[in-house]
N, CA and C atoms as an extended XYZ file, in Angstrom:
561
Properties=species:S:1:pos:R:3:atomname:S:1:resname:S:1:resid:I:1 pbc="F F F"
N       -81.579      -86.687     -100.385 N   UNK     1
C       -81.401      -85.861      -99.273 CA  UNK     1
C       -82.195      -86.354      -98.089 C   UNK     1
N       -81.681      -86.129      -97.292 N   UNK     2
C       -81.858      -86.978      -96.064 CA  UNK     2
C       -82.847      -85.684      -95.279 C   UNK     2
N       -84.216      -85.734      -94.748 N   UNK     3
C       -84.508      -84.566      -94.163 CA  UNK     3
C       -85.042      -85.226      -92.723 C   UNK     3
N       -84.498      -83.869      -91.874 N   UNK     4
C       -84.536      -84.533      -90.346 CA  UNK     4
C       -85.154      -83.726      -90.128 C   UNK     4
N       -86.170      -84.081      -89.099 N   UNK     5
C       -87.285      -83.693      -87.902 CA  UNK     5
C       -86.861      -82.974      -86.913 C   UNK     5
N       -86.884      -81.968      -87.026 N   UNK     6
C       -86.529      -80.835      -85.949 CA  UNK     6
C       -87.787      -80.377      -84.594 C   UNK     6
N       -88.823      -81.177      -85.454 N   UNK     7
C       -90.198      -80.788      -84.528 CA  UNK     7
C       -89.971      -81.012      -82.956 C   UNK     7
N       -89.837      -82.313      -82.863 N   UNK     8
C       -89.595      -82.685      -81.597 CA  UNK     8
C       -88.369      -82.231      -81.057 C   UNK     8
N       -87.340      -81.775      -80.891 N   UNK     9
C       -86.743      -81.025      -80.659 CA  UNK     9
C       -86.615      -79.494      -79.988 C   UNK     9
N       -87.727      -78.833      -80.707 N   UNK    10
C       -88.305      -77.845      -80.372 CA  UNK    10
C       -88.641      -77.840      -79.321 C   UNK    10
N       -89.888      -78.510      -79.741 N   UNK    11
C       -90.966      -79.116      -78.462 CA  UNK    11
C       -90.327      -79.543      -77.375 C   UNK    11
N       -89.273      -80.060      -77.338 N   UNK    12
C       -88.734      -80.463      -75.981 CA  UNK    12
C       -87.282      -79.639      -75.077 C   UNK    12
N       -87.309      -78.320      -76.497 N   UNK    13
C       -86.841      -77.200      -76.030 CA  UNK    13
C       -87.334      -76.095      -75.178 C   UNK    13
N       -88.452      -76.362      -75.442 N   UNK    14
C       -89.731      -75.453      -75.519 CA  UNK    14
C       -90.225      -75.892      -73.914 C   UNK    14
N       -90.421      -77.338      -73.602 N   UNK    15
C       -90.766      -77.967      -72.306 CA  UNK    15
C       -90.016      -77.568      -71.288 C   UNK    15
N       -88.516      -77.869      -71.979 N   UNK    16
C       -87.587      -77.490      -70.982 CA  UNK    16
C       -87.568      -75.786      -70.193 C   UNK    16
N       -87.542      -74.996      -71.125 N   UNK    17
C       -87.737      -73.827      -70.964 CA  UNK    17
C       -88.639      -72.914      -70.305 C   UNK    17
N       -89.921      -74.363      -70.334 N   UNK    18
C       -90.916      -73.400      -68.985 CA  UNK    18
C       -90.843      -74.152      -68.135 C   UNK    18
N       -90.055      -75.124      -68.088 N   UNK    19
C       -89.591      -76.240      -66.702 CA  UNK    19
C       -88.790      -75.262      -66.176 C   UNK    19
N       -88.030      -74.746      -66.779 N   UNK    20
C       -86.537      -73.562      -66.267 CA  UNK    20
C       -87.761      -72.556      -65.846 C   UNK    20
N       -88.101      -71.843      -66.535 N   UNK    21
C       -89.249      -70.573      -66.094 CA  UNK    21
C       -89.998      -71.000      -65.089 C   UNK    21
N       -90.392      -71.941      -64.853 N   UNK    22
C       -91.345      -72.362      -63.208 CA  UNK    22
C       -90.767      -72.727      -62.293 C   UNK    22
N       -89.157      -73.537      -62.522 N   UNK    23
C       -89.005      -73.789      -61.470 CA  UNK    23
C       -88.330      -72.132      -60.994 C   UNK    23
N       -87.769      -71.171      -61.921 N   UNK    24
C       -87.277      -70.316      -61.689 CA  UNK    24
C       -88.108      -69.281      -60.400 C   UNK    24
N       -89.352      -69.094      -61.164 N   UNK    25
C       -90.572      -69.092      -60.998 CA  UNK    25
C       -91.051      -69.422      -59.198 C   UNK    25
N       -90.775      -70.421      -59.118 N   UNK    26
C       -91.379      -71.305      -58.178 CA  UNK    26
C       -90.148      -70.799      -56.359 C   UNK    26
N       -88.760      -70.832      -57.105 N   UNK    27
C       -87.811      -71.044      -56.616 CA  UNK    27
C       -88.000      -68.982      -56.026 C   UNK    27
N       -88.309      -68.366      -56.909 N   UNK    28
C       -88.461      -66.755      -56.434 CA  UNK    28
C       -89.493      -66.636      -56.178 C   UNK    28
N       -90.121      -67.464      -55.650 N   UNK    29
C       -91.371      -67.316      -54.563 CA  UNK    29
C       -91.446      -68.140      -53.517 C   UNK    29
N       -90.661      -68.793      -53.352 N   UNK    30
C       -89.982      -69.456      -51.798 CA  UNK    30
C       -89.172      -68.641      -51.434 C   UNK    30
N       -87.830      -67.982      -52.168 N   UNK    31
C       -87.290      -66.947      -51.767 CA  UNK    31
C       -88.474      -65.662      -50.784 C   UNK    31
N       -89.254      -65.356      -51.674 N   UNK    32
C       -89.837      -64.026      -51.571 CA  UNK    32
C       -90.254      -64.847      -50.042 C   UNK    32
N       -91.069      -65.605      -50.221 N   UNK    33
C       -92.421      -66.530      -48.706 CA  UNK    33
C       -91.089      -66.072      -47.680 C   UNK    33
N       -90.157      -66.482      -47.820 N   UNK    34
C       -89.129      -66.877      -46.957 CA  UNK    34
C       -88.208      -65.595      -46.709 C   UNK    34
N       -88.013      -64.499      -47.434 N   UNK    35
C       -87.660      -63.290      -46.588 CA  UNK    35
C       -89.075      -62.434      -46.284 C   UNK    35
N       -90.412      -62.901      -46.686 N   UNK    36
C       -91.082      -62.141      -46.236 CA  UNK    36
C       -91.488      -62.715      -44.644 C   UNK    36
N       -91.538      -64.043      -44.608 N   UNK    37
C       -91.644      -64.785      -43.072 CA  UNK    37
C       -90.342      -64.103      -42.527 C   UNK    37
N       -89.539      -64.305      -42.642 N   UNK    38
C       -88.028      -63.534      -41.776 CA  UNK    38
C       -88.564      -62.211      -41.498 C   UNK    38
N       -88.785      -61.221      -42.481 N   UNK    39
C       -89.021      -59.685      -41.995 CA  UNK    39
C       -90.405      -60.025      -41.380 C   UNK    39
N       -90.956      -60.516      -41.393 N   UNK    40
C       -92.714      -60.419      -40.164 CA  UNK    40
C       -92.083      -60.810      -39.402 C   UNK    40
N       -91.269      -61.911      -38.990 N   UNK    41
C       -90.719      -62.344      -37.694 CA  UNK    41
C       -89.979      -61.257      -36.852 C   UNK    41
N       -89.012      -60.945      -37.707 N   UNK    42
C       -87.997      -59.987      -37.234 CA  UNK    42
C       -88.782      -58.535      -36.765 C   UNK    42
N       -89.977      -58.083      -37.564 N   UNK    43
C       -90.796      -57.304      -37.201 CA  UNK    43
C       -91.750      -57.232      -35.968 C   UNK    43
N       -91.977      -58.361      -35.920 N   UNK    44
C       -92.816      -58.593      -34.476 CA  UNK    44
C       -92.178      -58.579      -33.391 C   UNK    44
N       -90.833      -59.572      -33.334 N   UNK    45
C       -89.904      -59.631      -32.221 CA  UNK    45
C       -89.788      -58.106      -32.048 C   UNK    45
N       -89.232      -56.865      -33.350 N   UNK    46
C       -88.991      -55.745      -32.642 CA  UNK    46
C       -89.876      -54.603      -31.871 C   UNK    46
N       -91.526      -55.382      -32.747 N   UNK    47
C       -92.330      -54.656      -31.840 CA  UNK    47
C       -92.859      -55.550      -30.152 C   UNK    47
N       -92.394      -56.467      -30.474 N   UNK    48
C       -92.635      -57.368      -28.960 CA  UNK    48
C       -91.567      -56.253      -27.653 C   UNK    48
N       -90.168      -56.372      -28.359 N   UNK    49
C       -89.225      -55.715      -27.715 CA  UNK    49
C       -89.691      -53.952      -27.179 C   UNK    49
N       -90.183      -53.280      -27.693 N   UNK    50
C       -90.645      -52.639      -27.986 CA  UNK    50
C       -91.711      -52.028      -27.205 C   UNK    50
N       -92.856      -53.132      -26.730 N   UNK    51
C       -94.314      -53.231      -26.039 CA  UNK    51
C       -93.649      -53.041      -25.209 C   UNK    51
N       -92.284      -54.428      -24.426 N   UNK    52
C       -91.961      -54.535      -23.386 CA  UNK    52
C       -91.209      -53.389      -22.967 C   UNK    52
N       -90.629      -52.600      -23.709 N   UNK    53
C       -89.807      -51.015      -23.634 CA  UNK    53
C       -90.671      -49.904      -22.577 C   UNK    53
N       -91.701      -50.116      -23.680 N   UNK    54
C       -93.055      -48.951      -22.890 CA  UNK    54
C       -93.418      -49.864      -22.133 C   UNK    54
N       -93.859      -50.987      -21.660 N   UNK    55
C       -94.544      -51.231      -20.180 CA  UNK    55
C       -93.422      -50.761      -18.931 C   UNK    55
N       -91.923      -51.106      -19.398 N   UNK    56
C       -91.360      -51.173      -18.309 CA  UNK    56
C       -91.444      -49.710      -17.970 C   UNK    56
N       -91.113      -48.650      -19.364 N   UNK    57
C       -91.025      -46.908      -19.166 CA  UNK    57
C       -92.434      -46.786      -18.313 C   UNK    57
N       -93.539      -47.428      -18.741 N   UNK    58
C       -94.776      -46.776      -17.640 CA  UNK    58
C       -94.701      -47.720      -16.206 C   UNK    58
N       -94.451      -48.256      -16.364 N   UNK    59
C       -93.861      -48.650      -14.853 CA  UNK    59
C       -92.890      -48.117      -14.138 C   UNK    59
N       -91.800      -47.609      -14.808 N   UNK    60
C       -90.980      -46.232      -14.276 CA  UNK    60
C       -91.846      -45.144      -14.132 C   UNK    60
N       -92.127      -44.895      -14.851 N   UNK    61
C       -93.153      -43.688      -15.251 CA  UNK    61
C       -93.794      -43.332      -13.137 C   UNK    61
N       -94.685      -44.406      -13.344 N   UNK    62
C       -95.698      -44.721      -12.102 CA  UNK    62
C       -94.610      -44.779      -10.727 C   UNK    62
N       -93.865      -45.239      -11.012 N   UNK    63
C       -92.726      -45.256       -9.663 CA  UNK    63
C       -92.696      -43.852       -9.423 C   UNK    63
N       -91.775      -43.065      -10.509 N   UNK    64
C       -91.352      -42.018      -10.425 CA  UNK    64
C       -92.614      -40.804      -10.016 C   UNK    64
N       -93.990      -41.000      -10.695 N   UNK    65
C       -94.764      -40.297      -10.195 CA  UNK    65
C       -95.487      -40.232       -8.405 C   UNK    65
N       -95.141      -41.772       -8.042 N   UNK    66
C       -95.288      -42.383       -7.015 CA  UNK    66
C       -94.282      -41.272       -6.151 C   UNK    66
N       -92.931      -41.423       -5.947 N   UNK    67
C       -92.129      -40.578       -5.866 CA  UNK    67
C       -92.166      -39.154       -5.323 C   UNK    67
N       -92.444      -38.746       -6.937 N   UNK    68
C       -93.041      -36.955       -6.915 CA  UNK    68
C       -93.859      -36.699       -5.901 C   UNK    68
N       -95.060      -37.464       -5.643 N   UNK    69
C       -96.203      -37.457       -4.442 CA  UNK    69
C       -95.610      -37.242       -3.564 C   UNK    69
N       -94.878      -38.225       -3.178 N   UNK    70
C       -93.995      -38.528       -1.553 CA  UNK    70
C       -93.039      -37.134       -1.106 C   UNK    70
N       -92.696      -36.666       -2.702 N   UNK    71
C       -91.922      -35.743       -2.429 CA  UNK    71
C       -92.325      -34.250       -2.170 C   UNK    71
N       -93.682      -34.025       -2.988 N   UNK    72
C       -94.601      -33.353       -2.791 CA  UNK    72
C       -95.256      -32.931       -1.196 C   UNK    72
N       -95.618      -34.404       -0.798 N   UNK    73
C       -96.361      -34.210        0.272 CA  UNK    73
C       -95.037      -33.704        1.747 C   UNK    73
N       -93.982      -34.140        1.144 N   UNK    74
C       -92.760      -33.949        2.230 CA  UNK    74
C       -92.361      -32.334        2.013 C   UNK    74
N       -92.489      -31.662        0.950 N   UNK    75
C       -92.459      -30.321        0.557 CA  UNK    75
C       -93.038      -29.265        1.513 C   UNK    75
N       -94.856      -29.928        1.240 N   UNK    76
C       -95.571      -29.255        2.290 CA  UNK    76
C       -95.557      -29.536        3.480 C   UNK    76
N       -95.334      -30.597        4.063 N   UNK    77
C       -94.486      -30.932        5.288 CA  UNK    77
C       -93.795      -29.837        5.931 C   UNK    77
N       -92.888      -29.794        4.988 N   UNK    78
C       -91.430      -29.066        5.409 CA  UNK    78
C       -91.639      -27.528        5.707 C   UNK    78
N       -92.818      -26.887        4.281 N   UNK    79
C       -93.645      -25.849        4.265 CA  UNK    79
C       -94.133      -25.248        6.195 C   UNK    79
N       -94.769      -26.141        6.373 N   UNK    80
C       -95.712      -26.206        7.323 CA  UNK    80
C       -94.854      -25.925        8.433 C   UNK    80
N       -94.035      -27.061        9.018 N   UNK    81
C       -93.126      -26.964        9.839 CA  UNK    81
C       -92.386      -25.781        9.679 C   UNK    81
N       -91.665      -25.231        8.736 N   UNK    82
C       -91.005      -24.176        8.892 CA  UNK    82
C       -91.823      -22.398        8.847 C   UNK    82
N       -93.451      -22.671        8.399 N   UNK    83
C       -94.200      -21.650        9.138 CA  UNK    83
C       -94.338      -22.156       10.315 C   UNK    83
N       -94.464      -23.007       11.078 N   UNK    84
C       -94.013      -23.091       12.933 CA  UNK    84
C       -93.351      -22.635       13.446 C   UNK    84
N       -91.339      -23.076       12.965 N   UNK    85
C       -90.698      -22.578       13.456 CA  UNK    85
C       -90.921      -21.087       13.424 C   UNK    85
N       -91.493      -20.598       12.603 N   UNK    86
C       -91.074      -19.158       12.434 CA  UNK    86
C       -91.835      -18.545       13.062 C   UNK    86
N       -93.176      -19.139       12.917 N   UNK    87
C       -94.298      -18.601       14.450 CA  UNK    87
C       -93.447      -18.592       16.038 C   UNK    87
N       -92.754      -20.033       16.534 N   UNK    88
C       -91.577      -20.339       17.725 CA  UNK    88
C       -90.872      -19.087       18.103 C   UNK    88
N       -89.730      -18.939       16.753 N   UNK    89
C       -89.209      -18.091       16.836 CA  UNK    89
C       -89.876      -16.563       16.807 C   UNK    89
N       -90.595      -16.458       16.388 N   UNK    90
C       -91.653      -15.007       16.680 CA  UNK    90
C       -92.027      -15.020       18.251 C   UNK    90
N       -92.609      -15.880       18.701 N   UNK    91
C       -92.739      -16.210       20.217 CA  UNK    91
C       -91.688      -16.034       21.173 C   UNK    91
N       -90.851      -16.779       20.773 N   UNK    92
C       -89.301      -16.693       21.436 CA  UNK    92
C       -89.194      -15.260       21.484 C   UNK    92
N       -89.157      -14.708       20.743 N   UNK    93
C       -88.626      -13.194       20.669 CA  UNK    93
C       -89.379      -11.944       20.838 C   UNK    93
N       -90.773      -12.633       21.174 N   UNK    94
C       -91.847      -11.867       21.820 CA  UNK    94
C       -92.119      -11.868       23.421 C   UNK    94
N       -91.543      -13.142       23.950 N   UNK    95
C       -92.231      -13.860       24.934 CA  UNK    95
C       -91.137      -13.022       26.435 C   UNK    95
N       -90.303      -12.107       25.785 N   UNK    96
C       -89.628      -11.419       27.250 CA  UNK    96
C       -90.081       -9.885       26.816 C   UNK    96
N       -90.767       -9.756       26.184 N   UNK    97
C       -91.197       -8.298       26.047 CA  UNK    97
C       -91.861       -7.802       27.009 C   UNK    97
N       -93.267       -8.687       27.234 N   UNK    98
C       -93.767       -7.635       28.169 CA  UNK    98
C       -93.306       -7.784       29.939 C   UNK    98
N       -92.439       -8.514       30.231 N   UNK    99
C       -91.641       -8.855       31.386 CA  UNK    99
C       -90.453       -7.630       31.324 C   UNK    99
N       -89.648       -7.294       30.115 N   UNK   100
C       -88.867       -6.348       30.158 CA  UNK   100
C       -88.917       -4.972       30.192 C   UNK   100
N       -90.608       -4.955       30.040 N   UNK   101
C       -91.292       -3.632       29.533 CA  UNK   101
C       -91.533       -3.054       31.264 C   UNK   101
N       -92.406       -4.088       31.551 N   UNK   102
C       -92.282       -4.259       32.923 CA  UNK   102
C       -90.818       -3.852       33.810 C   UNK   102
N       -90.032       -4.458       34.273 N   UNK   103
C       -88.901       -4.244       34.766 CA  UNK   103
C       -88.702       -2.741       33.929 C   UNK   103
N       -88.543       -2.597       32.852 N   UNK   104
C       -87.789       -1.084       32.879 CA  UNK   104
C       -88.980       -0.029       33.088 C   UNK   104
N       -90.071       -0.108       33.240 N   UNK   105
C       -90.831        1.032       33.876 CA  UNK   105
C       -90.899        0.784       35.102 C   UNK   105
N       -90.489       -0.049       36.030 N   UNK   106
C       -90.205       -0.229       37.669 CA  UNK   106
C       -89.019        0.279       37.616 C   UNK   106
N       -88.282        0.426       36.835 N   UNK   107
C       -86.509        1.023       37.309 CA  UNK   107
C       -86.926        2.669       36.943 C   UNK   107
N       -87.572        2.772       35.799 N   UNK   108
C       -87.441        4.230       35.980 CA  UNK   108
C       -88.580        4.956       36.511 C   UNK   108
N       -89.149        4.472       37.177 N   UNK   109
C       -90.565        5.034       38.297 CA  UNK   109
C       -89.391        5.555       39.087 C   UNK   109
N       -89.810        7.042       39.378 N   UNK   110
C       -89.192        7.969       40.546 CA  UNK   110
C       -89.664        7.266       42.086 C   UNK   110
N       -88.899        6.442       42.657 N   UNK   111
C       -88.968        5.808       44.054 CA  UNK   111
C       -89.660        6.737       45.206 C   UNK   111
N       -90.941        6.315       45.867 N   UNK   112
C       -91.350        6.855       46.768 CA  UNK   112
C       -92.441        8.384       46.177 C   UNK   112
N       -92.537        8.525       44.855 N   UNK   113
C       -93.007        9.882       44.386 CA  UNK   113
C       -94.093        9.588       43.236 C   UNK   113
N       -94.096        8.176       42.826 N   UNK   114
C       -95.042        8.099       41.847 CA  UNK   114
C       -95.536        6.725       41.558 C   UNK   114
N       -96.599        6.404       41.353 N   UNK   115
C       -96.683        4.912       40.986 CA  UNK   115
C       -97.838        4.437       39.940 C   UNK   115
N       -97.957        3.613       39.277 N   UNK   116
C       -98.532        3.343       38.057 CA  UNK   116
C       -99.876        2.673       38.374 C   UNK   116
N      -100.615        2.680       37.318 N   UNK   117
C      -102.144        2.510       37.737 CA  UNK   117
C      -102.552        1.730       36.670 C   UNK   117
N      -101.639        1.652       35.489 N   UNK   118
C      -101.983        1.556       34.081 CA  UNK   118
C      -100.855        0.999       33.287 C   UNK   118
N      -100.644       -0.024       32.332 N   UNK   119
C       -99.224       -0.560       31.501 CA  UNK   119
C       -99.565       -0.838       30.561 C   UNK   119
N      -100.314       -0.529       29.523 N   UNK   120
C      -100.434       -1.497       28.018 CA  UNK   120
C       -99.375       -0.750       26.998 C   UNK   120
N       -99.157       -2.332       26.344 N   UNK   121
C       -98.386       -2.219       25.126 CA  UNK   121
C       -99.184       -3.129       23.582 C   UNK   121
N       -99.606       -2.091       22.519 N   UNK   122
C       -99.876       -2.746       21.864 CA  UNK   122
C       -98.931       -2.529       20.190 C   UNK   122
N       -98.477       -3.289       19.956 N   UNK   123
C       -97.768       -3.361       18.735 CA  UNK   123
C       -96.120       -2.238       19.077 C   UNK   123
N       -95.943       -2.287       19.995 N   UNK   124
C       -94.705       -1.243       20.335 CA  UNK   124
C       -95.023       -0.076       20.600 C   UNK   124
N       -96.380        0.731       20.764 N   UNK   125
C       -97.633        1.382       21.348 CA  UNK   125
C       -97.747        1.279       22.459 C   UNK   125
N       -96.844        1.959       23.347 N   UNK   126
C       -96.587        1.721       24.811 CA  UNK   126
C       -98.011        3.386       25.422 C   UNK   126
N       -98.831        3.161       26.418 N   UNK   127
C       -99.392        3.784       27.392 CA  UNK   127
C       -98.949        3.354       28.686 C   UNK   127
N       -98.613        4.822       28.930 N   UNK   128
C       -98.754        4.119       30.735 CA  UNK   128
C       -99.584        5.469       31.346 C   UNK   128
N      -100.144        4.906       32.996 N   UNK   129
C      -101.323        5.541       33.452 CA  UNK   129
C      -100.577        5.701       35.041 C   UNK   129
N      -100.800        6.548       35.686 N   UNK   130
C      -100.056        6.907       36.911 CA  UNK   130
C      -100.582        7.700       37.889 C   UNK   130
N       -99.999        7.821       39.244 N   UNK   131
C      -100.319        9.133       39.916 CA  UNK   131
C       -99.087        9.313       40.458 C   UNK   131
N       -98.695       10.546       40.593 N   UNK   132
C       -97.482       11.237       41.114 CA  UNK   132
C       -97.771       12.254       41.852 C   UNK   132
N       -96.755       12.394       42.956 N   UNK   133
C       -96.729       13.530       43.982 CA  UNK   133
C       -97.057       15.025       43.697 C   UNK   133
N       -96.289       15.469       42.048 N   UNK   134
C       -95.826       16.706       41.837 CA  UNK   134
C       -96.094       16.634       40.082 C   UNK   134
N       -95.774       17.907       39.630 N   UNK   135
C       -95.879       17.637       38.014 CA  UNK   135
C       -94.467       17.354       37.551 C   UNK   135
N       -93.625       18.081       38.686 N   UNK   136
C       -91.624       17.752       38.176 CA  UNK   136
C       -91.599       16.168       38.062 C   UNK   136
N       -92.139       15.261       39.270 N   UNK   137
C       -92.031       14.157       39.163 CA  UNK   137
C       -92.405       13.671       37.986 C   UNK   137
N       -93.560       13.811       37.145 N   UNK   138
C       -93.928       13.592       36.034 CA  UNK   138
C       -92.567       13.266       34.970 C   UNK   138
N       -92.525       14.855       34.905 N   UNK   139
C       -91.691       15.238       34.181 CA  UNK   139
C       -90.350       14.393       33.943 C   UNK   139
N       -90.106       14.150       35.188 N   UNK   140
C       -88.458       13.558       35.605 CA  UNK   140
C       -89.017       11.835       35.054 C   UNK   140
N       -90.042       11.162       35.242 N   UNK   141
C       -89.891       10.088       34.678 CA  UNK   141
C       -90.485       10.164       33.171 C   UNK   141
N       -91.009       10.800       32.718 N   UNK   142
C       -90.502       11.188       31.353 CA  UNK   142
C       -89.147       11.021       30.743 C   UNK   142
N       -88.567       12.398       31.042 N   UNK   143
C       -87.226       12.319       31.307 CA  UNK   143
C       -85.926       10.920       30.857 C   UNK   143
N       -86.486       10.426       32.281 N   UNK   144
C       -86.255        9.086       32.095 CA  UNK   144
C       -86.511        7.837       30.858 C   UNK   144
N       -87.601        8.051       30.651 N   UNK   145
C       -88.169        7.275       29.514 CA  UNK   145
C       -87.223        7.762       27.661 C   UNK   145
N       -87.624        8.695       28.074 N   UNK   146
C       -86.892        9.531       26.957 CA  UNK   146
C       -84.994        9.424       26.921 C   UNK   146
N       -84.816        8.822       28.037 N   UNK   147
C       -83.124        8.933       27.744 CA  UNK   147
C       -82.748        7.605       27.437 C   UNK   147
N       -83.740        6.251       27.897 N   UNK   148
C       -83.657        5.190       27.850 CA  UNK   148
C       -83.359        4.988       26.047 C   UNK   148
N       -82.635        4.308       25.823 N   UNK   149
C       -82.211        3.765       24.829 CA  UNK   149
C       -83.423        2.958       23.714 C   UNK   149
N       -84.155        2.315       24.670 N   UNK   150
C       -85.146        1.294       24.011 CA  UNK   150
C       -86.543        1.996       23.580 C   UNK   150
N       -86.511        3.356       24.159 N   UNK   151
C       -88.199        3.801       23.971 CA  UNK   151
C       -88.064        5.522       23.250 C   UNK   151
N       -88.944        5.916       22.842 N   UNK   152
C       -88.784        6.798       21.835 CA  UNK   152
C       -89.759        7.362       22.069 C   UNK   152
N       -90.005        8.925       21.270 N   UNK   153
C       -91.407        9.716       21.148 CA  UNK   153
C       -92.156        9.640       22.438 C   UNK   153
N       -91.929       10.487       23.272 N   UNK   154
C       -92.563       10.455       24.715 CA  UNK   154
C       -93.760       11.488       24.583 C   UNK   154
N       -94.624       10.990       24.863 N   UNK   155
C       -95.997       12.590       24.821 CA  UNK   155
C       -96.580       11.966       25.991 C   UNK   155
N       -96.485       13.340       26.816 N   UNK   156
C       -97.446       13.746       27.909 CA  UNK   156
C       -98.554       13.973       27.207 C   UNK   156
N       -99.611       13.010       27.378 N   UNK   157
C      -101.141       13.437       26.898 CA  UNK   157
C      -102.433       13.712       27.734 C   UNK   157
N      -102.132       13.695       29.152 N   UNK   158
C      -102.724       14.370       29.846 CA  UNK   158
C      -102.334       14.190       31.602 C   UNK   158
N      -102.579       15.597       32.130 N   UNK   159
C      -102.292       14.879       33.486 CA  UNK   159
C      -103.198       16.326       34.463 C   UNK   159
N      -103.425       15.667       35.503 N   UNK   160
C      -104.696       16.163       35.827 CA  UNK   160
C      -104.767       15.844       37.744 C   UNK   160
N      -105.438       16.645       38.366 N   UNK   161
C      -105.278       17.185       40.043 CA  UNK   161
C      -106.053       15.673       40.159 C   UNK   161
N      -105.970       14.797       40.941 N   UNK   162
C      -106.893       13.946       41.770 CA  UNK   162
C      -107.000       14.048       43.083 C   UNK   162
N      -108.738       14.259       43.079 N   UNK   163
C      -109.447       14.559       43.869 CA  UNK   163
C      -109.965       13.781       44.783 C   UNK   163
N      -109.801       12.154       44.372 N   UNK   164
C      -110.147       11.299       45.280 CA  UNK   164
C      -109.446       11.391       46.916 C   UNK   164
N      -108.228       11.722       46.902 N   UNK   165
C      -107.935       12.152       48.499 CA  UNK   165
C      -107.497       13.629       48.455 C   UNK   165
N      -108.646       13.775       49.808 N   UNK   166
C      -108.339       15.329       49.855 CA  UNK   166
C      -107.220       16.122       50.256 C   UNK   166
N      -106.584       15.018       51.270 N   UNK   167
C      -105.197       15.997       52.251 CA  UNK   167
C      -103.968       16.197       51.301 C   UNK   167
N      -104.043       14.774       49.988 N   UNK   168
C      -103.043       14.664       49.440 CA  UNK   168
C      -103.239       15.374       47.809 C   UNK   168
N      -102.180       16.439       47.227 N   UNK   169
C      -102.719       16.879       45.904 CA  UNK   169
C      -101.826       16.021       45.217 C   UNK   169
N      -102.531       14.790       44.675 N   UNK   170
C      -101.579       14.080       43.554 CA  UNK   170
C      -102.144       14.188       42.456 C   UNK   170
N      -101.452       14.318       41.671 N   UNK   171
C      -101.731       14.226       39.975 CA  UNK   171
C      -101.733       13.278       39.176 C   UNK   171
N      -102.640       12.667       38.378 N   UNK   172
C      -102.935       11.466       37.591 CA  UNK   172
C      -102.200       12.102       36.013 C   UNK   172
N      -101.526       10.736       35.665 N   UNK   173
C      -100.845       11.071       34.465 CA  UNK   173
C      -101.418       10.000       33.334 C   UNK   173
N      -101.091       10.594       32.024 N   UNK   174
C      -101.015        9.249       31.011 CA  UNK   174
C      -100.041        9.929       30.074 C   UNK   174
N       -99.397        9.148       30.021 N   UNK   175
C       -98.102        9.044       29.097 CA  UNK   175
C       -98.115        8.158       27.813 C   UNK   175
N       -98.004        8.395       26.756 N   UNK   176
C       -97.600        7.526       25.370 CA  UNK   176
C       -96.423        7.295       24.938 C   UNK   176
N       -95.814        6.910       24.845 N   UNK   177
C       -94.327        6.443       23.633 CA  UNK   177
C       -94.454        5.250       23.037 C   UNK   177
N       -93.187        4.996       22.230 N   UNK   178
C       -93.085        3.570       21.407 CA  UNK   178
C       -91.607        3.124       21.768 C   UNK   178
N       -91.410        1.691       21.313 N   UNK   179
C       -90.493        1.191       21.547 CA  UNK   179
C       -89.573        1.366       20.550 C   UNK   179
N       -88.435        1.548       20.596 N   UNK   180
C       -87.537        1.790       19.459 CA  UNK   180
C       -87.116        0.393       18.813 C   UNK   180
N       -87.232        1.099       17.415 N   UNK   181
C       -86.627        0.014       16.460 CA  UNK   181
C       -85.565       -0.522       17.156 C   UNK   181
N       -85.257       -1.921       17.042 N   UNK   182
C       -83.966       -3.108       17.332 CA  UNK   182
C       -83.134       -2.483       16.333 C   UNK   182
N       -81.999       -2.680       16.738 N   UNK   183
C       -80.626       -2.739       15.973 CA  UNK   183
C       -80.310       -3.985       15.385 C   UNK   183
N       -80.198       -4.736       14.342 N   UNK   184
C       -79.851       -5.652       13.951 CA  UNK   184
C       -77.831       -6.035       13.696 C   UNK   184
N       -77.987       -6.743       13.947 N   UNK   185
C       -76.245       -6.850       13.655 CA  UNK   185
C       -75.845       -7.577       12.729 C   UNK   185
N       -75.859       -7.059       11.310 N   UNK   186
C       -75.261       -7.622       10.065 CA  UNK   186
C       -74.163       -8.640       10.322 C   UNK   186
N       -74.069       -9.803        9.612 N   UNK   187
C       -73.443      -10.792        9.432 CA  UNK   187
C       -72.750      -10.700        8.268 C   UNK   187
């Protein structure tokens, strides 16, 4: 019987087999090196992309706050100016009052019988101060005041003999009223 050597055989089954296992081995760890270099790469590029995302957003950011300021400060601008106009227009619409107040207590002064000594107006708080011939005269520009459209609440609050000339008996007056509310004309 013929007996054959299987030893070496083995043994060079055996070689082969962790030649296969290392290079296997070897070959899934170049794999691994090599998608783990790809995902760090691919990872960085997306946080590179990323950095550059937020610098440009805070550089918008800063524009836009830049902006807001400008728009801010043009706000109060606008603020400002339009408490002017509205002061203007308060003026405007103040500024023929006491000229008109004027003129209509010269139209309704009784001609030749009475004349004024005295005119303040404060807040639509009209006084007036006078001397007149008679007490009717008084009366009659009262009267007057009272029928006028623009003035309201007439009080005789005192009126009294003056003595400064003797030949003549004139009477010193003071009169109060207010100006009547404006009519507005709805739009």
């Amino acid at each position: 019987m013929i007996r054959i050597n299987l030893l070496p055989f083995r043994a060079a089954r055996k070689k082969e087999n962790v030649r296969r296992q290392l290079s296997i081995f070897l070959l899934s760890l170049f794999l691994i090196v090599i998608v783990a270099s790809w995902f760090s790469f691919y990872l960085s590029g997306k946080v590179k992309t990323l950095n550059a995302k937020i610098k440009d957003t805070k550089a918008q950011v800063e524009k836009y706050n830049k902006i807001n300021k400008e728009i801010a400060e043009i706000k109060n601008k606008l603020a400002i100016l339009n408490k002017k106009i509205e002061v203007i227009k308060s003026l405007d619409l103040t500024r023929k009052a006491p000229v008109e107040l004027l003129d209509d207590m010269s139209r309704l002064v009784v001609d030749k019988q009475m004349w004024l000594t005295h005119l303040e107006d404060r807040s639509g708080k009209i006084k007036v101060a006078g001397v007149a011939l008679d007490n009717p005269t008084v009366a009659e520009y009262m009267t007057r005041i009272d029928s006028s459209a623009r003035y309201t609440n007439v009080k005789l609050v005192s009126i009294n003999q003056d003595t400064s000339i003797k030949e003549l008996k004139l009477k010193r007056f003071d009169i109060r009223f207010e100006k009547a509310p404006q009519k507005t004309e709805s739009k």
